[in-house]
C-alpha positions, 0 to 999 in steps of 0.5 A: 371807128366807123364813119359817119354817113354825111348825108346824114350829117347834113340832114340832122345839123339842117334840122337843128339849124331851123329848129335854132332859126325859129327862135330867132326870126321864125314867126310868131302866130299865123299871119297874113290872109292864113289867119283870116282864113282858118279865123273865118271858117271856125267863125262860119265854115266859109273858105274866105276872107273877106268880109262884107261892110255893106253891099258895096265894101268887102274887105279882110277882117276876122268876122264875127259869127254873125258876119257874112264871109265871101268865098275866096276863090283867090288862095289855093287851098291845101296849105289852109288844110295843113294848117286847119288838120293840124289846129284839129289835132292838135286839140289846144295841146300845142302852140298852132304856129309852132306845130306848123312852123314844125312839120315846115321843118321837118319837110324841108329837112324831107326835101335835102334827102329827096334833092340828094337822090335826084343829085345823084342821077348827075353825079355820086361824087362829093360834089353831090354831097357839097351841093346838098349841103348847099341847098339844105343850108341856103340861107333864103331855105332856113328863113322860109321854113320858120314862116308862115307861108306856103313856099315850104310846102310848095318847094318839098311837093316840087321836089318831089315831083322832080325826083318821081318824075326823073325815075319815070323817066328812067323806067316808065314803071306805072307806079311811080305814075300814079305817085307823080300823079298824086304830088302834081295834084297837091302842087296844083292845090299848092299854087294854081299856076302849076297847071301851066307847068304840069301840062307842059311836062305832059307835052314835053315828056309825050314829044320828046321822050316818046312815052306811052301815051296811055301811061300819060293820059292815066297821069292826066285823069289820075290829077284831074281826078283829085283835083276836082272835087276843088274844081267842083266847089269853084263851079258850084260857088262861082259858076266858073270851072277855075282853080284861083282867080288872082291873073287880073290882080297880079298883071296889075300889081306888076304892070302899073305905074310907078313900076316895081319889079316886086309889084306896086300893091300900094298904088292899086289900093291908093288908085282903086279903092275897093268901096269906090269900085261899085262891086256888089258884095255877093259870093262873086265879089272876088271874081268881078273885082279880079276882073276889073282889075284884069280889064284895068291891066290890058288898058293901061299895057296896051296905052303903053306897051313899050312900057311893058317890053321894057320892064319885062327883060327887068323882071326876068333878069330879077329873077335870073340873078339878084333884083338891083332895086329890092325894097324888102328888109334885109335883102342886102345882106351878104347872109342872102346876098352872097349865095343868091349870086353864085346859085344864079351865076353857075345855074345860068352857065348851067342852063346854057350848057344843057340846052345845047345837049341830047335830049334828056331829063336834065335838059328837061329841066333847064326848059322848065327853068326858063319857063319859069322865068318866062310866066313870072316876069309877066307879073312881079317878082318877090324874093321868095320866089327864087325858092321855087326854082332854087333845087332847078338852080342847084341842078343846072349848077352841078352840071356847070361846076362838073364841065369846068372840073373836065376843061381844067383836069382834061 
């Protein structure tokens, strides 16, 4: 009888397993500032969700035809676009939250067969086969892929960002440039901080592996390009050449007092009542409030700037291993728990390990993990964000397990 492929194996029962997910704890229409949005501009064609009270109040609401909706400058945009092509085609024949909890599947089931092939750089034993099923059945993976949000979107469009990126590595083949090109624009439209993280792969590919600098300006004006028409809009809304606008809110949600390594967005709202902050409600309301907030942040760290430094190392030890203090429902149990701290533990003897070694693609991605922890920590960190660096974490932790099997089996 001829064996069945495990990979394969893994690929379908992932999918079957999400799929049983749904029903379970899978949400149950478009939720958040996503149904403001596609709500917002079927009502007036406006990318935005807030919604003017007066000339001095704006505030999320699903607006009428007649309401005036302010341009958002604060979500990325491409998830709105799934959502909004996938309201289209499915022309009222199907469930909108079910179609799009649905291709969230099937990506993230996309995403185990990509994580499978960059494993196999490292490692064609069964331990490629154990850490792919790893990732394709960690718990915080499953519950994601049944929500609406964009973490799904953004951790398939990583991946595949990291496995073209390992096979230009390999070869410096142009094609495999413009395809890691296009993915890095989509990432970028996915969250707008990824700018920091594709321009330091340009840096560091450029410095450490001496690549053609051509082959990387085509990359650079390859992503520019595709991005732009984005940038464009920002600039002719706003007057402002910006991809989102979220810095000043996010440094102050987790900065302030009463500090939260999660974010405190309770006490901003208690403390700084929007219709109290005297902002005139024009297409720059979302800039002049972040910028408020922004001005708000930098005084209050510079009152107490060992405030600051100390919470800091919190946060990032938060987002290394497990966060000691979570308000967020069901962090706590051992389903999520207990994986989280093996990920974290072998991921971080990973990454010590592969720092100290030559030069190399892997060692790219133990810098790129501390990056990560670095620019989040200055902000706040919520529990799905150890999705974005979880294939980084199952990486550096093949890379662990296979130096303990070399020290115990010499």
């Amino acid at each position: 009888m001829k064996k069945i492929n495990p990979l394969y194996l893994i690929i379908i029962s992932s999918f079957l397993v999400k799929i049983f997910a749904v029903s379970i704890v899978g949400d149950q229409k478009i939720m958040n500032e996503w149904s403001f949005l596609i709500h917002n501009f079927n009502a007036s064609g406006v990318f935005g969700y807030n919604v003017v009270v007066n000339d001095f109040f704006a505030t999320p609401l699903f607006a009428d035809s007649d309401d005036i909706v302010l341009p958002t400058v604060y979500m990325p945009p491409l998830y709105f676009f799934l959502i909004y092509f996938l309201q289209v085609a499915s022309a009222e024949f199907f469930n909108l939250t079910k179609l799009v909890i649905f291709v969230q599947i099937i990506l993230s089931t996309v995403s185990v067969f990509f994580l499978y092939k960059i494993l196999q750089k490292i490692d064609n034993s069964k331990l490629t086969i154990i850490f792919t099923a790893l990732f394709a059945f960690f718990p915080i993976s499953i519950y994601a892929s049944t929500q609406i949000s964009s973490i799904t979107l953004q951790i398939f469009l990583l991946i595949l960002y990291l496995y073209f990126l390992s096979k230009f590595f390999d070869k410096h083949e142009t094609k495999d440039v413009i395809v890691f090109s296009f993915i890095s624009a989509l990432l970028i439209l996915t969250r707008g901080e990824f700018f920091i993280f594709f321009i330091f792969t340009i840096f560091y590919t450029f410095i450490y592996f001496k690549v053609n600098l051509k082959l990387l300006l085509v990359t650079l004006l390859i992503t520019t390009f595709l991005v732009s028409p984005y940038l464009i809009r920002n600039y002719k809304v706003f007057n402002e050449l910006v991809l989102t606008k979220s810095f000043g809110y996010n440094l102050l949600k987790g900065n302030y007092k009463e500090f939260k390594v999660e974010g405190n967005p309770k006490i901003i709202e208690k403390d700084f009542k929007i219709e109290n902050l005297g902002i005139k409600t024009d297409k720059y309301f979302e800039i002049n409030l972040d910028n408020f907030y922004k001005d708000e942040a930098i005084k209050y760290i510079k009152n107490d700037p060992f405030r600051f430094l100390i919470n800091y190392p919190k946060k990032a030890l938060t987002f290394l291993f497990i966060n000691l203090n979570s308000s967020y429902p069901g962090y706590y149990n051992l389903i999520h728990l207990l994986p989280k701290i093996l990920i974290s533990f072998f991921s971080f003897i990973g990454l010590i390990l592969l720092i100290k070694k030559k030069r190399g693609f892997f060692q790219f991605l133990a810098v790129y993990y501390i990056l990560n922890i670095l620019f989040f920590s200055i902000f706040f960190i919520l529990p799905r964000y150890s999705l974005i660096i979880l294939p980084i974490q199952i990486l550096l932790s093949i890379s662990c397990i296979k130096f303990f099997l070399r020290k115990i089996f010499n």
